[in-house]
N, C-alpha and C positions, 0 to 999 in steps of 0.2 A: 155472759155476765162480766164484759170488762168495763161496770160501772166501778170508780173507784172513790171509796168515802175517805175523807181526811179525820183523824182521828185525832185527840188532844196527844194522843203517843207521839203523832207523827212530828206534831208541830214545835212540841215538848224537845225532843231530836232537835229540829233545826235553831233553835233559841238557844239550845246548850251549843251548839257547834260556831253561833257565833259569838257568843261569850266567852268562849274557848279563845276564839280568834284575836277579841278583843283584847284578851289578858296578855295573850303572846305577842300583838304590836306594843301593848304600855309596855313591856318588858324589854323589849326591844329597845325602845326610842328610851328607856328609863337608863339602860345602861351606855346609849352612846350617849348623853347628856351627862352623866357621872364621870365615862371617861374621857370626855372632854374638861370640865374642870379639874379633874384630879390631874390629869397630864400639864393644865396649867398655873398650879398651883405654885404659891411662895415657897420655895425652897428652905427647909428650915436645918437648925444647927451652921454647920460651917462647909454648906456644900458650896462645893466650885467647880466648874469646869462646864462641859458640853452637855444643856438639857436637849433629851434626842427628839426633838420636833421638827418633823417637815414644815414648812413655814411656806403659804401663799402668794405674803408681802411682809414685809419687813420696812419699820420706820422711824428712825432715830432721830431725838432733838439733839442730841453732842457728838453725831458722827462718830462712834465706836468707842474702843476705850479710852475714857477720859476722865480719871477720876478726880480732876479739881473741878469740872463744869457736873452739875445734876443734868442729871438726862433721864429720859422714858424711851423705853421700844413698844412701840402697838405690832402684833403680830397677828395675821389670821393662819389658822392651823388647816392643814390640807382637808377635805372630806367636809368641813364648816364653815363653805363659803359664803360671803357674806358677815360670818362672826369673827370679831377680834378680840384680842384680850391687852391688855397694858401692864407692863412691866417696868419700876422705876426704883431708879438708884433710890439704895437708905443703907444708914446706918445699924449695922448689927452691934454696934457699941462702941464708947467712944474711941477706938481705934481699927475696928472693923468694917468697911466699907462693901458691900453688897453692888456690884457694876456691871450691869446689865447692857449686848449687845447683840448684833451676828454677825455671822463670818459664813461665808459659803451657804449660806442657805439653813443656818441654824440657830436658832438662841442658844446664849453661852452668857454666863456670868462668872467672876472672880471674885476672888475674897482683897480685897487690898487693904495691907497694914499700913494705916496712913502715918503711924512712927517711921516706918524705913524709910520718910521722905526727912527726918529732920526732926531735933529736937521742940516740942511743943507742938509739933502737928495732931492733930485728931480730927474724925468722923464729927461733921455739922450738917446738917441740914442736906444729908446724899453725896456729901464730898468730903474729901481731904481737906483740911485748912491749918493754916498757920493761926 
């Protein structure tokens, strides 16, 4: 008697177990898609210094810090090749300048006070200006 009948139990079993599987790749692919923009997100308040990204490629219109020219860095992050993200100089207020670069293989921004350049200077349009 090794006739063996397939029963709705059995089949029931294998449709849970790929359902199962299904839920656990979305979860998966859910959280490294999350922690890819949250890793490249607008820094907010008065952050400065070394955002800690391994970075792919790296590519700057104002060749590093330069806070009287506007510039952007497009940067792909290790592990999401082929994706990049863009990052560009602004204004956090009219004396606070947000200036976006790399150095050694990392994105890095500064806070620059565009007063310590002189009186009547101010944050315009990503830059320090007179």
């Amino acid at each position: 008697m090794g006739l063996k009948i397939k029963t709705p139990k059995n089949n029931f079993k294998k449709i849970n177990n790929g359902i199962i599987l299904i839920i656990v790749l979305a979860v998966i692919l859910s959280v490294s898609v999350l922690s890819f923009f949250t890793t490249f997100q607008k820094p907010s308040g008065k952050f400065t210094g070394e955002v800690d990204i391994e970075i792919l490629n790296c590519d700057e219109t104002d060749y590093g810090r330069d806070p009287f020219t506007f510039g952007e860095v497009k940067v792909s992050k290790s592990g999401f090749v082929g994706e990049t993200k863009k990052f560009v100089d602004y204004c956090e207020s009219d004396d606070s300048l947000i200036e976006y670069y790399c150095i050694t293989g990392k994105l890095t921004n500064d806070m620059v006070e565009c007063s310590s350049y002189g009186e009547g200077w101010k944050c315009r349009e990503g830059t320090c200006r007179e």
